[in-house]
One Martini backbone bead per residue (centre of mass of N, CA, C, O) as a GRO file, in nm:
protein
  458
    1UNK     BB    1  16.293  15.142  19.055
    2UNK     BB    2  16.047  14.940  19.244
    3UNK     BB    3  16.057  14.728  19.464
    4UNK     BB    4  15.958  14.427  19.578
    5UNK     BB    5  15.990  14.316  19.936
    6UNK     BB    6  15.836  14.044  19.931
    7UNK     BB    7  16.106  13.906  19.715
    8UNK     BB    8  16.346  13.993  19.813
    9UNK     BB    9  16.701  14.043  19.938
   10UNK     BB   10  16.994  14.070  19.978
   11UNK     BB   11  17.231  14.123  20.203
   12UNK     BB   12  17.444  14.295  19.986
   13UNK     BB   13  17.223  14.502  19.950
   14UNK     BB   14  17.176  14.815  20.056
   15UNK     BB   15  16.831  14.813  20.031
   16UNK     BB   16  16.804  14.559  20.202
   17UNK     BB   17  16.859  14.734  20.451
   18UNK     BB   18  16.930  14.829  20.808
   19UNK     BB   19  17.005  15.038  21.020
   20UNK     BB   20  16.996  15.081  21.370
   21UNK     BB   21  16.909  15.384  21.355
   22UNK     BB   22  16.659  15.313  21.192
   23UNK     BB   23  16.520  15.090  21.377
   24UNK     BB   24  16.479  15.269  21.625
   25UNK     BB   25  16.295  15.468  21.485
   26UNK     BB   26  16.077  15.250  21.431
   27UNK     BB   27  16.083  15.141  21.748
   28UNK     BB   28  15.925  15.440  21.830
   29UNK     BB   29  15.680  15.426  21.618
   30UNK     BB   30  15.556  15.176  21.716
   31UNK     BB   31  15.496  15.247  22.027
   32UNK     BB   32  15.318  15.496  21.934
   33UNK     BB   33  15.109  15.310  21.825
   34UNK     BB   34  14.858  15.202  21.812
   35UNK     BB   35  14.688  14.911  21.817
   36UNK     BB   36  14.580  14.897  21.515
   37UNK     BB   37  14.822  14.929  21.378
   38UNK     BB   38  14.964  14.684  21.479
   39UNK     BB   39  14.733  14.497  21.338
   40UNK     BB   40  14.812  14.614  21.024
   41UNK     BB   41  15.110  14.518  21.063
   42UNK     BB   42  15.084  14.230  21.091
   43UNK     BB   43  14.896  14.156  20.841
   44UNK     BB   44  15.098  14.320  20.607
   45UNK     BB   45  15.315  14.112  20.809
   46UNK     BB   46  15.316  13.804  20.760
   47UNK     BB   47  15.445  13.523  20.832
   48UNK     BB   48  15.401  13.363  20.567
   49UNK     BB   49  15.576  13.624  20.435
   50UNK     BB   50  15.845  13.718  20.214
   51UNK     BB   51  16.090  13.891  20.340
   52UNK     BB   52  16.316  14.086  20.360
   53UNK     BB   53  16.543  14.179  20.592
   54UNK     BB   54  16.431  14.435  20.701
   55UNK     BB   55  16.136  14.379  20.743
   56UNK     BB   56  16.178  14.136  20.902
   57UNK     BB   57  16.258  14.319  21.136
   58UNK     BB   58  15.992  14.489  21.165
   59UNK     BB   59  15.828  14.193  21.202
   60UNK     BB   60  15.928  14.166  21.506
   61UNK     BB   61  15.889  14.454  21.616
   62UNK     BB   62  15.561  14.439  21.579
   63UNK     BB   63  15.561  14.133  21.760
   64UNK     BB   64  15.659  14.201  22.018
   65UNK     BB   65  15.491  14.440  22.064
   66UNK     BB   66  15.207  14.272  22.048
   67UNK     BB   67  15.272  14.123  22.306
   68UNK     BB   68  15.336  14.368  22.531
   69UNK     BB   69  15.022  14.445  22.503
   70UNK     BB   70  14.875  14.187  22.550
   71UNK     BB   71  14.986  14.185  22.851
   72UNK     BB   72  14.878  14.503  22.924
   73UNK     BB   73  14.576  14.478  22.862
   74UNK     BB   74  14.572  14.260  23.107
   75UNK     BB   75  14.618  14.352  23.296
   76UNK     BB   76  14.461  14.658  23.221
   77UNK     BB   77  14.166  14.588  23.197
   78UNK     BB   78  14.021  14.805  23.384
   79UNK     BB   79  14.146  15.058  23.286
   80UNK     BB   80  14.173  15.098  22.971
   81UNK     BB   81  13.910  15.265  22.900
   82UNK     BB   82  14.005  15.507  23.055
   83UNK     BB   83  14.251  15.535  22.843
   84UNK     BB   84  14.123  15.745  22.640
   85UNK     BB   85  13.902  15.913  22.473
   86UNK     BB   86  13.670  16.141  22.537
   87UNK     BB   87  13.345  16.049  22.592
   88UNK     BB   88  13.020  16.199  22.682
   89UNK     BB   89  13.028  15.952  22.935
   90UNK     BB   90  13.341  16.012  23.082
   91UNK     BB   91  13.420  16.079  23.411
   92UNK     BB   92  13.708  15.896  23.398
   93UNK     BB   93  13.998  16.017  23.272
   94UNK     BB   94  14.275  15.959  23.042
   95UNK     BB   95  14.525  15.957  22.907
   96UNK     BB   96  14.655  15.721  22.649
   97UNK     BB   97  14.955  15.728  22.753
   98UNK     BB   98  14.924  15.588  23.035
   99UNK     BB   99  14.960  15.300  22.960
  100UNK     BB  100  15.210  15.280  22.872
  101UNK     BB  101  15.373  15.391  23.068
  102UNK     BB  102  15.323  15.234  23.322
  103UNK     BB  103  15.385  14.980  23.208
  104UNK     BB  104  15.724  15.101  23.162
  105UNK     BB  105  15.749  15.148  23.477
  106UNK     BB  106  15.712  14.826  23.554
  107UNK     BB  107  15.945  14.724  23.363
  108UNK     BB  108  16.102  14.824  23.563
  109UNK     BB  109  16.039  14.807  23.887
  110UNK     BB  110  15.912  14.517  23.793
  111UNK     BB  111  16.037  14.269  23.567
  112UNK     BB  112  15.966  13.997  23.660
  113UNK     BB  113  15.648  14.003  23.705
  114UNK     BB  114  15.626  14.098  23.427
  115UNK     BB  115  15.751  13.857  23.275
  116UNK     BB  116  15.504  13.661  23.399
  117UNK     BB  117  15.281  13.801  23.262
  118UNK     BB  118  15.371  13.762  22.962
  119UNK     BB  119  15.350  13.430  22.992
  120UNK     BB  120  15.056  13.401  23.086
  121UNK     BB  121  14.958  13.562  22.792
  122UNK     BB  122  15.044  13.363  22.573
  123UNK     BB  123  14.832  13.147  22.761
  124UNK     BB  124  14.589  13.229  22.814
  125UNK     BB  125  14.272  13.158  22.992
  126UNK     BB  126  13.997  13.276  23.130
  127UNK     BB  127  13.861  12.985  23.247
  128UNK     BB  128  14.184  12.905  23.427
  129UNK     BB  129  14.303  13.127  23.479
  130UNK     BB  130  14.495  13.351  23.710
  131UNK     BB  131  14.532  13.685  23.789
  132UNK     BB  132  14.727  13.719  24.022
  133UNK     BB  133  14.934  13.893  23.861
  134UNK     BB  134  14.835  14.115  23.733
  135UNK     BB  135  14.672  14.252  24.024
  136UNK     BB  136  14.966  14.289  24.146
  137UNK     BB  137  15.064  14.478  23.939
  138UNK     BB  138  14.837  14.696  24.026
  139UNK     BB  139  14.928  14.715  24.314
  140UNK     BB  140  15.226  14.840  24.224
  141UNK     BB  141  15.159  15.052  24.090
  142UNK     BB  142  15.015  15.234  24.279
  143UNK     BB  143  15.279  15.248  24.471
  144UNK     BB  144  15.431  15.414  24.241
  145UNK     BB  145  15.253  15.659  24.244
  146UNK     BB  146  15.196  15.747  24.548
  147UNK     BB  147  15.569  15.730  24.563
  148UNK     BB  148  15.721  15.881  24.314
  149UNK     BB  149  15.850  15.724  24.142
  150UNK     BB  150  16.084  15.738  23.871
  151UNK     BB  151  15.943  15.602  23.672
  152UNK     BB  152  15.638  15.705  23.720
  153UNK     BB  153  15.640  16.018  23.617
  154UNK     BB  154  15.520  16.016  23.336
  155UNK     BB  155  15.252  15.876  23.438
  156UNK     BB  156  15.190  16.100  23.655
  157UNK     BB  157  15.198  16.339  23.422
  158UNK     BB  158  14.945  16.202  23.265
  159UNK     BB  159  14.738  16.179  23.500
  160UNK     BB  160  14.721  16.451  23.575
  161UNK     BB  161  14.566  16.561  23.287
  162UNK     BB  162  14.362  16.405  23.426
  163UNK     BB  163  14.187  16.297  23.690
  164UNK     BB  164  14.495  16.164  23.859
  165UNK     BB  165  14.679  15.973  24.028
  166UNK     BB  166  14.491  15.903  24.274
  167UNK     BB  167  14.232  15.837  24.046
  168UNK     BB  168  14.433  15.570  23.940
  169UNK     BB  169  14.496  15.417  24.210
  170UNK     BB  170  14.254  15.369  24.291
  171UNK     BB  171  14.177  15.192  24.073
  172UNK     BB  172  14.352  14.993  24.079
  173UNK     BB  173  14.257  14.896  24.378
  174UNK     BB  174  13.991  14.766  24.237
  175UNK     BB  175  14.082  14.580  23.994
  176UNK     BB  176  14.006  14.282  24.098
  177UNK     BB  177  13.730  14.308  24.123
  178UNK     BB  178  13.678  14.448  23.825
  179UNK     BB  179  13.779  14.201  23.685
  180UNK     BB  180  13.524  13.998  23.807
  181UNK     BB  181  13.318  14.169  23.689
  182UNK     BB  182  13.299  14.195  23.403
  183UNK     BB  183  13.257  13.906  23.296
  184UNK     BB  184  12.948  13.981  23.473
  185UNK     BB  185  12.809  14.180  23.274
  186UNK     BB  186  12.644  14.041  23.093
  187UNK     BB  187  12.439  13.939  23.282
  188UNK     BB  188  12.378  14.180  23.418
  189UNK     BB  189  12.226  14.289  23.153
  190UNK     BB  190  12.024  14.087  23.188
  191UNK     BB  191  11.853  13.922  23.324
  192UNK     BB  192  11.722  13.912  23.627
  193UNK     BB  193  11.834  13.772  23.950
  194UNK     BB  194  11.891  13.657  24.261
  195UNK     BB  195  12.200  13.563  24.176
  196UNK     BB  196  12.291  13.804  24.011
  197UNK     BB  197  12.227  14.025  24.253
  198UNK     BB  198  12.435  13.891  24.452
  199UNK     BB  199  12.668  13.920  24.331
  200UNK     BB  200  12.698  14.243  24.244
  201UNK     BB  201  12.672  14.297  24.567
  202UNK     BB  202  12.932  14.162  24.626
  203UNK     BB  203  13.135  14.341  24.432
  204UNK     BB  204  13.053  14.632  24.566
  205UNK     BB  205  13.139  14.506  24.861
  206UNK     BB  206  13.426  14.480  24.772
  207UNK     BB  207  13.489  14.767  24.691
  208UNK     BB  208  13.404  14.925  24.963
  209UNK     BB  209  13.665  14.744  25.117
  210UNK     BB  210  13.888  14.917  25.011
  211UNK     BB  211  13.668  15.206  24.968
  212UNK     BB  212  13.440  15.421  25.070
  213UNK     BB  213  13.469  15.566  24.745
  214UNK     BB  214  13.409  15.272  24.539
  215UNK     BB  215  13.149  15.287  24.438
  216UNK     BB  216  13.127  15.512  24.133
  217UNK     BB  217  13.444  15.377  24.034
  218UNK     BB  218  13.328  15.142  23.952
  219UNK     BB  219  13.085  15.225  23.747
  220UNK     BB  220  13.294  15.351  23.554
  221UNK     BB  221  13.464  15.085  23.484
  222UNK     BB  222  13.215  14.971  23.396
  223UNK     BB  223  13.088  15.177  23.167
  224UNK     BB  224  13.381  15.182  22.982
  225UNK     BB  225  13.339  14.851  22.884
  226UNK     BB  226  13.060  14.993  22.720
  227UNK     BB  227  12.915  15.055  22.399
  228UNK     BB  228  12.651  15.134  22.622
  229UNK     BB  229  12.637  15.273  22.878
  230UNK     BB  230  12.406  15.375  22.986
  231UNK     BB  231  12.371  15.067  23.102
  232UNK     BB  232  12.471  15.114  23.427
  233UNK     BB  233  12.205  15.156  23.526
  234UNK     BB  234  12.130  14.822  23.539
  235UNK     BB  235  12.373  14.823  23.760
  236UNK     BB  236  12.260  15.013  23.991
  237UNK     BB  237  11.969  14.861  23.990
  238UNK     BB  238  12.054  14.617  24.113
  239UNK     BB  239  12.226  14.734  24.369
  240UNK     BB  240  11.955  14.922  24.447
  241UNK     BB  241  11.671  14.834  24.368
  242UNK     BB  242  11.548  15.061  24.228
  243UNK     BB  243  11.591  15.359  24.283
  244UNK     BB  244  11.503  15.661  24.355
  245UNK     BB  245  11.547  16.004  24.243
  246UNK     BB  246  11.573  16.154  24.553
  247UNK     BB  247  11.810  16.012  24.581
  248UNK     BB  248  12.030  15.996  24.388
  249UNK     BB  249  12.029  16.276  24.251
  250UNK     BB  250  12.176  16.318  24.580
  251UNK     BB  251  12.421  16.149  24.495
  252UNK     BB  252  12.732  16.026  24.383
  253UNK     BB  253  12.557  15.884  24.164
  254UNK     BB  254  12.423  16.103  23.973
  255UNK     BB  255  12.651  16.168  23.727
  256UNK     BB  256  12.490  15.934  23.554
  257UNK     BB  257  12.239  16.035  23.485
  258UNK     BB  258  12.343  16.287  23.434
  259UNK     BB  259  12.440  16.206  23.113
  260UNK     BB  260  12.214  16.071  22.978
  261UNK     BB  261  12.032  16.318  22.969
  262UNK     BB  262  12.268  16.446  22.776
  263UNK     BB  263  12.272  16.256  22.553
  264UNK     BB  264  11.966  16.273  22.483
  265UNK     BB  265  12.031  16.578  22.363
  266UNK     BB  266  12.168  16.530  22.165
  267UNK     BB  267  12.012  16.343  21.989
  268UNK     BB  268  11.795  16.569  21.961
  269UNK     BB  269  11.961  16.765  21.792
  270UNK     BB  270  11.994  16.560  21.555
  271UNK     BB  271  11.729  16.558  21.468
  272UNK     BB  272  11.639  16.844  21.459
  273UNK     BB  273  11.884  16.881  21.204
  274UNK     BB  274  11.788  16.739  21.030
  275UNK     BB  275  11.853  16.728  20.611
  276UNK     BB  276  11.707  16.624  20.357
  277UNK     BB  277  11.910  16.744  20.162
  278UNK     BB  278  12.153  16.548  20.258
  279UNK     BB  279  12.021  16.243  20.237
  280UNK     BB  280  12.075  15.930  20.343
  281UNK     BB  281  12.261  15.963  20.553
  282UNK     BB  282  12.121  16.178  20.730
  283UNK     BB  283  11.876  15.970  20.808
  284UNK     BB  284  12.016  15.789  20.934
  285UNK     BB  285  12.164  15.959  21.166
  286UNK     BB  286  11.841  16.003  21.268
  287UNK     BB  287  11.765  15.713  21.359
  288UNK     BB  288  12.033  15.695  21.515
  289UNK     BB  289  11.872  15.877  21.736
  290UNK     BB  290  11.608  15.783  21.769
  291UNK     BB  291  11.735  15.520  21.914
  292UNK     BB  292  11.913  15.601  22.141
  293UNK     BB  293  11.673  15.799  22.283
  294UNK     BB  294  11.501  15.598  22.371
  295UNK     BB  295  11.623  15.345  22.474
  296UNK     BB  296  11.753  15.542  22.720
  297UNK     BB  297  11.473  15.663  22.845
  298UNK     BB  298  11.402  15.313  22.873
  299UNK     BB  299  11.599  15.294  23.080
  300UNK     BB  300  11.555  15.524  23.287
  301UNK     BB  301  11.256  15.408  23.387
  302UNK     BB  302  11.384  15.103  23.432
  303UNK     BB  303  11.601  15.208  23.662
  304UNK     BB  304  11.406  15.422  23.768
  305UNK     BB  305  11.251  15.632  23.997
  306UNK     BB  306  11.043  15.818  23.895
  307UNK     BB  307  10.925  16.157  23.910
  308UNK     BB  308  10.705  16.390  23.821
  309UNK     BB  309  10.845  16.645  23.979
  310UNK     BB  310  11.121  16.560  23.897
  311UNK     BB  311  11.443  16.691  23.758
  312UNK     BB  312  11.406  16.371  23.577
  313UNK     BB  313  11.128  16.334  23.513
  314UNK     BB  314  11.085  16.633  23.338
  315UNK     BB  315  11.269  16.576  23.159
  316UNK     BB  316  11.202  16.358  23.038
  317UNK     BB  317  10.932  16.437  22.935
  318UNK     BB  318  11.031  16.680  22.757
  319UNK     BB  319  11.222  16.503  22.581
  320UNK     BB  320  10.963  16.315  22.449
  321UNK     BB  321  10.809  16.527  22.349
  322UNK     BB  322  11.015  16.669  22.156
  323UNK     BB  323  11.090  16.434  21.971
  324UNK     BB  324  10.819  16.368  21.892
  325UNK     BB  325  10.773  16.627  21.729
  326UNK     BB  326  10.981  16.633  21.554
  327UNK     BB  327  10.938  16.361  21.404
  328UNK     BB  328  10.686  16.451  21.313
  329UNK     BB  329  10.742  16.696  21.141
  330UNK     BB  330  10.949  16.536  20.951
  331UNK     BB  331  10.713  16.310  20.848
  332UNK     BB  332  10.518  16.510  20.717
  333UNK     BB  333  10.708  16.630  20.488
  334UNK     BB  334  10.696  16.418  20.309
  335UNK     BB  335  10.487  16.447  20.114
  336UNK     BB  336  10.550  16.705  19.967
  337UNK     BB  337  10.839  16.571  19.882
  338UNK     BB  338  10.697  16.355  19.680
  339UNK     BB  339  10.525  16.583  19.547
  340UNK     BB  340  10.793  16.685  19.404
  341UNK     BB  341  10.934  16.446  19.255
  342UNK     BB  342  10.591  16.338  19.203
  343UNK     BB  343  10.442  16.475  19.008
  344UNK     BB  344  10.108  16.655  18.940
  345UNK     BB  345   9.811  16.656  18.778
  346UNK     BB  346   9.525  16.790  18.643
  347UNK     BB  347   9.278  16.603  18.562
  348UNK     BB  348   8.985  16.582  18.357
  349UNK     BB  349   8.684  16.349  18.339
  350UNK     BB  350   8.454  16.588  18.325
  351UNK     BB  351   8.191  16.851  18.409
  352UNK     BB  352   8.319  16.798  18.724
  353UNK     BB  353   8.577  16.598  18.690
  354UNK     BB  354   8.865  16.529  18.891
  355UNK     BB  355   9.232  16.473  18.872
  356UNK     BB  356   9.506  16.290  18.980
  357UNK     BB  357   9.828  16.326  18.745
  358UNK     BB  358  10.118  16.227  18.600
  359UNK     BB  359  10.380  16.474  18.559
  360UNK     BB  360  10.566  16.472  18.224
  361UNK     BB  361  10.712  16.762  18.115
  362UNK     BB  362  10.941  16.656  18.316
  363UNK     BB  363  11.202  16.560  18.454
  364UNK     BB  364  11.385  16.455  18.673
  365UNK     BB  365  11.479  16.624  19.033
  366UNK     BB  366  11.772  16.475  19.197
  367UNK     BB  367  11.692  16.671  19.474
  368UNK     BB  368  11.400  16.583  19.526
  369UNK     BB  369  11.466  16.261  19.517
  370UNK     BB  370  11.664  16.247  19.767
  371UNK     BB  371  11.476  16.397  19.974
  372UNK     BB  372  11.220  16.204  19.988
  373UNK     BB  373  11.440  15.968  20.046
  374UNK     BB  374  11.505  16.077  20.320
  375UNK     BB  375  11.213  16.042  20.435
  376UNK     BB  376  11.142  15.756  20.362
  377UNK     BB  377  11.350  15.669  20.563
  378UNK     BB  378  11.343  15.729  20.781
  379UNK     BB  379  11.015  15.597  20.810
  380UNK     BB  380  11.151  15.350  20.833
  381UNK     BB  381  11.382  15.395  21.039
  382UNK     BB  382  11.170  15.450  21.305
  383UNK     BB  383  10.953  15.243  21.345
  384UNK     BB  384  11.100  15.073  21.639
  385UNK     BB  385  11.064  15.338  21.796
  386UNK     BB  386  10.780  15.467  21.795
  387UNK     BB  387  10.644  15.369  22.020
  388UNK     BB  388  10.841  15.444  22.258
  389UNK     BB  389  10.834  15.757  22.154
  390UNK     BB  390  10.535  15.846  22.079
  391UNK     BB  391  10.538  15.818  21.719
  392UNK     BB  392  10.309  15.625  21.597
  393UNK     BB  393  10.029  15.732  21.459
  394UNK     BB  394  10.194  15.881  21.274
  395UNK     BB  395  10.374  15.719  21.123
  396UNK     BB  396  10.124  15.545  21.039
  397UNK     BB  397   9.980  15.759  20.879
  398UNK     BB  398  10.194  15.835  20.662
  399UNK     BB  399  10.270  15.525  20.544
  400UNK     BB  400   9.957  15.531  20.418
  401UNK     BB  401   9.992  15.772  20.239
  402UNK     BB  402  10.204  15.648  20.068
  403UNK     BB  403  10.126  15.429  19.964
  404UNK     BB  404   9.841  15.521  19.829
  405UNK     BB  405  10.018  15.747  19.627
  406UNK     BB  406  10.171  15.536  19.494
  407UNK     BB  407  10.017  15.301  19.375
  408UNK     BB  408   9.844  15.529  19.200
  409UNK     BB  409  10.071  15.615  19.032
  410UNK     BB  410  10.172  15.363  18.905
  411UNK     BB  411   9.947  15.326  18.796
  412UNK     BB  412   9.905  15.563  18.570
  413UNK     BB  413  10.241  15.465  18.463
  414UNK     BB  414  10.107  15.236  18.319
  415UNK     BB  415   9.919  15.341  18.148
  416UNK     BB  416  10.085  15.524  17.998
  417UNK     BB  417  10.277  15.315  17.877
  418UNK     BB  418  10.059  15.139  17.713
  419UNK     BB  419  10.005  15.399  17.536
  420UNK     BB  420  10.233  15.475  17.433
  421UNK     BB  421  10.415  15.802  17.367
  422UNK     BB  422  10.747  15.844  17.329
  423UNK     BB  423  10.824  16.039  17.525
  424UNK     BB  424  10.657  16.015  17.789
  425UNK     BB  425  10.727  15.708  17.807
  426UNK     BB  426  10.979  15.732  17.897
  427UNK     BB  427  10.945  15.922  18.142
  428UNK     BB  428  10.755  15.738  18.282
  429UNK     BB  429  10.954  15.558  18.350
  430UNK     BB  430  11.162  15.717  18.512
  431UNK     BB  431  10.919  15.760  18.744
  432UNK     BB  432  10.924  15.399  18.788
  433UNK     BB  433  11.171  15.386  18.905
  434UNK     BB  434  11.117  15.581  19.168
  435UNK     BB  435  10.865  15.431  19.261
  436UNK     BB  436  11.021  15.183  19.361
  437UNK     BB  437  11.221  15.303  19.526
  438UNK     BB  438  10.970  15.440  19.711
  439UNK     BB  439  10.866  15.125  19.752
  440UNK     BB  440  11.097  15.023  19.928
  441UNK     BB  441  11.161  15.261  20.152
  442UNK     BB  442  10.821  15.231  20.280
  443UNK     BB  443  10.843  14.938  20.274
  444UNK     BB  444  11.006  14.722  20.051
  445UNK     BB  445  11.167  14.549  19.830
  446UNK     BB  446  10.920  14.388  19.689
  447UNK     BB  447  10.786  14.602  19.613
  448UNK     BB  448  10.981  14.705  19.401
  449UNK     BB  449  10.979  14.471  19.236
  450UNK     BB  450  10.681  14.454  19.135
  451UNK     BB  451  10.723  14.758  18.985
  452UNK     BB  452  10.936  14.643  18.788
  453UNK     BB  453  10.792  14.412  18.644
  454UNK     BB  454  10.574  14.572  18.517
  455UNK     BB  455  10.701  14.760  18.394
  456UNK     BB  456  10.860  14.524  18.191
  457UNK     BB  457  10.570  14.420  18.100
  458UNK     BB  458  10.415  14.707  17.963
   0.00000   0.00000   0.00000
């Protein structure tokens, strides 16, 4: 029988116990564990649920992790974010076990200093409290790195994995700096202000004044806090004021643009392989590289003087003409789809007169209504994206043609469904379903309530 942890179980239980040694594993597995597992781990061993005494010990350990995690993180919060798995666009980057390691060092090496760290972070304010003990701590990281003390040694080879000791000592000694730039960082992505860039350019030459080299490293550490890196163009360029390409480009801050400029590639192949046949998942995943694309391209205009003739100007432009034609080429596509869904037949009228009706001889094929449905969210969902774009033109042409499409549809399976004879009638519902969630798809939800509503009064 499997008891449940949560009612409780005797100390003189056997069941109910758990030996030091095997507890030992628990703390081991533990710390090992992401921030998240840990969080989940918090979660599920709520403080106000009755557990066993074992679990009771578990959720102590998970209590305590957690504490001093968050202690780790408010220290190391500027550099935490540069420990992690390296994403796209990540020009400095360490192994993640290098933050617990460093940390596991500072609690070694400095014992006093790490816990009155703890003790601040229990009770922190970020708008009360001073960091400066954070930031000694991470000054003192910095001197056991560069001087091999044997704490560090973990940390230093967990560091050399990455991008190195040395550049990893480099940005603790920026960290005072870059932890109160952090702060002012949502601000200096809005609007721009003549107060705004003067912090900015203030934090940036005191980056500089640690560093001759310390300029490139803060923007870095700036970039890795943003869940939108491409944004640190923004602020490159409120601190040297919209530099045209032909500096930057040649400077030690090119490698910002090409990460971006690669990303739009990525974006871009990412579009050029949607796969209608693969239904609405993957429409959804081409909408969001077709927003990430464009918005990409808009802050990279708006953030530097391209050239036409220089070597990301004209990526740029190559990579704008190449997005429209991709997404026009996708939006093309819709008409045929959506009349292999909602098939046609020609019907005569007179003795040279016919048009076209829709075809019930069969019934609706699943995957044709899939594609349709795939090629119509796109359609619906790369509108905002349009002008920015340049394949607004196209977009408003398809759209409209689908319009016009759908509601004479709509009106001929009304007609068919009033004559109501049958298999017919029943087959022409079918297909005044599909045609409702296709004018949600393409307009909005009140058309498809519109056209449910009739065909339920029909």
């Amino acid at each position: 029988m499997i008891c449940d942890p949560t009612r409780g179980a005797s100390f003189e239980d056997p069941m109910g116990q758990i030996s030091d040694a095997k507890l030992q594993m628990v703390r081991g597995l533990i710390e090992l564990a992401p921030d998240s597992a840990i969080r989940s781990l918090l979660a599920a061993l709520g403080s106000d649920r009755r557990l066993d005494p074992s679990l009771s010990r578990v959720r102590s350990l998970v209590e305590a992790e957690a504490d001093d995690r968050r202690a780790r993180n408010l220290v190391f919060a500027p550099i935490a974010p540069l420990c992690a798995p390296p994403g796209p666009f990540q020009g400095l980057v360490f192994p993640p076990r290098t933050l617990a390691l460093l940390w596991k060092a500072l609690k070694q090496a400095a014992p006093g200093a790490t816990g009155d760290a703890k003790d601040l972070a229990d009770d922190w304010r970020a708008s009360v409290d001073s960091p400066e003990r954070f930031d000694s701590l991470c000054a003192r990281a910095a001197f056991g790195l560069r001087n091999g003390e044997p704490a560090f040694a973990p940390a230093i080879e967990a560091a050399d994995a990455g991008a190195g000791r040395e550049a990893l000592a480099a940005c603790l000694d920026i960290a005072a700096v870059t932890r109160g730039a952090i702060t002012q960082l949502p601000e200096w992505l809005g609007r721009m202000t003549g107060e705004k860039i003067a912090k900015l350019r203030l934090a940036y030459r005191d980056a500089g004044a640690v560093s001759a080299d310390a300029g490139p490293r803060f923007f870095e550490m700036l970039a890795a806090q943003l869940n939108e890196p491409w944004l640190i163009l923004r602020v490159i360029s409120g601190v040297m004021d919209r530099p045209n390409e032909a500096y930057i480009s040649s400077s030690e801050l090119s490698g910002f643009g090409d990460r971006v400029l690669a990303d739009i590639d990525r974006e871009i192949a990412e579009i050029n392989g949607f796969a209608p046949a693969k239904g609405r998942a993957a429409a959804h995943a081409a909408a969001h590289a077709v927003h990430n694309a464009t918005v990409e391209i808009t802050e990279f205009e708006q953030s530097i003087g391209l050239l036409p003739n220089g070597p990301w100007g004209k990526r740029i432009a190559g990579q704008k003409r190449t997005m429209a034609a991709t997404i026009e080429a996708h939006l093309n596509a819709t008409d045929d789809a959506v009349s292999h869904a909602l098939p046609l037949q020609t019907k005569r009228t007179g003795p040279r007169a016919t048009r076209s009706v829709p075809r019930l001889t069969q019934d609706p094929d699943p995957a044709s209504v899939e594609t349709a449905a795939a090629l119509l969210t796109f359609l619906s969902e790369v509108r905002p994206s349009a002008a920015a774009g340049g394949f607004a033109a196209a977009r408003t042409r398809v759209a409209e043609a689908m319009q016009h499409r759908l509601d004479a549809y709509v009106e001929d399976l009304l007609e068919d469904i009033r004559a109501g004879d049958g298999h017919d009638a029943t087959r022409a519902r079918a297909f005044l379903d599909i045609a409702a969630e296709f004018c949600g798809l393409a307009q909005d939800e009140q058309a498809a309530q519109i056209v449910r509503r009739r065909g339920a009064a029909a």
